[in-house]
C-alpha positions as CSV (number, residue, x, y, z in Angstrom):
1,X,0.0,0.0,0.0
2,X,1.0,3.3,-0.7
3,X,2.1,5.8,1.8
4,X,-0.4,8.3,0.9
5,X,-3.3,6.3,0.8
6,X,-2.7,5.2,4.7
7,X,-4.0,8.3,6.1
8,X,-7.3,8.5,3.8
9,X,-8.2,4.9,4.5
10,X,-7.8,5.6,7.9
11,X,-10.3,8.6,7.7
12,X,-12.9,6.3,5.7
13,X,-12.9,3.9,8.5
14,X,-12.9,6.3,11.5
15,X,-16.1,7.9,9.2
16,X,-17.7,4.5,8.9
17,X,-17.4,3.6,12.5
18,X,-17.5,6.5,14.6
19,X,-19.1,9.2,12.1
20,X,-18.3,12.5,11.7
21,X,-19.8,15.6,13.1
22,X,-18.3,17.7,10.0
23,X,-18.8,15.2,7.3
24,X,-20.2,16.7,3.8
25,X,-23.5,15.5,2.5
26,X,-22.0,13.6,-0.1
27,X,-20.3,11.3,2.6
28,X,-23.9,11.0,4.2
29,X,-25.0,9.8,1.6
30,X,-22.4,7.2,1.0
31,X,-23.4,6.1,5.1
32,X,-27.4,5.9,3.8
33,X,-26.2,4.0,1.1
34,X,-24.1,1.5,3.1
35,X,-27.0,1.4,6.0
36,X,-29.6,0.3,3.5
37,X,-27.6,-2.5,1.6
38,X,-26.5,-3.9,5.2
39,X,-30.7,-3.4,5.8
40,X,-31.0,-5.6,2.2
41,X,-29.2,-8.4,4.1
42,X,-31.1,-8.4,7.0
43,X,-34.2,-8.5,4.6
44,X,-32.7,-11.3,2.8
45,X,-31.9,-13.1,6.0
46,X,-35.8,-12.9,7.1
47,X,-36.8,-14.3,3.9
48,X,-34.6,-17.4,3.8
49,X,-35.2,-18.0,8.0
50,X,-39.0,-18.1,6.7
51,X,-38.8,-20.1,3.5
52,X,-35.9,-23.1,4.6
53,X,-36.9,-25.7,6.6
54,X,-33.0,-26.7,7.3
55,X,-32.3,-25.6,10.9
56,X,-28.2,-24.7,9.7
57,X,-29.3,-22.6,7.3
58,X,-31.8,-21.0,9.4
59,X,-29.2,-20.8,12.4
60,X,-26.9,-19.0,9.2
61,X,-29.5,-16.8,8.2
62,X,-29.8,-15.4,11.5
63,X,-26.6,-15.1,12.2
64,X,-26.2,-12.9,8.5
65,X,-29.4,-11.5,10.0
66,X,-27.8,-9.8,13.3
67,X,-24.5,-9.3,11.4
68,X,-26.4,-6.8,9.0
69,X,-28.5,-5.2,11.6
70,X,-25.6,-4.4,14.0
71,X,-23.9,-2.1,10.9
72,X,-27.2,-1.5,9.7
73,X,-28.1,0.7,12.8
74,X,-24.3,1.7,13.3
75,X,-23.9,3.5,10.2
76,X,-27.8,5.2,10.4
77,X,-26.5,6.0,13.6
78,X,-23.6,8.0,12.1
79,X,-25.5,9.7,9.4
80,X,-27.4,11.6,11.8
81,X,-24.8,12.6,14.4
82,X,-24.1,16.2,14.9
């Protein structure tokens, strides 16, 4: 990895986990974005714990499920942090 990218990635994580209070509305939208596809997994999760009958793959499926929902709600939490 480059030397000059260290610091930026670094900033992109510490945005992603802990948020921002001066982040720019273009990097909200990136945490919407990133909230609603781990949201999509927590849908998808729902919908293969109702329609499998195999208990592993339901135990998988909610696994995924809570997975998804913890960065789900982290990142919403960050887009609206002032």
């Amino acid at each position: 990895m480059r030397p000059d990218l260290l610091p930026k990635s670094r900033s992109v994580d510490e945005l992603l986990w802990n948020g921002d209070r001066r982040a720019t509305p273009i990097q909200r939208a990136a945490l919407v974005l990133y909230s609603l596809m781990f949201l999509f997994v927590v849908f998808l999760s729902i919908v293969v714990w109702i329609k499998n009958d195999y208990w592993i793959i339901r135990a998988f499926a909610v696994f995924m499920g809570a997975v998804g929902a913890v960065f789900s709600i982290r990142f919403a939490r960050n887009i609206f942090r002032h």
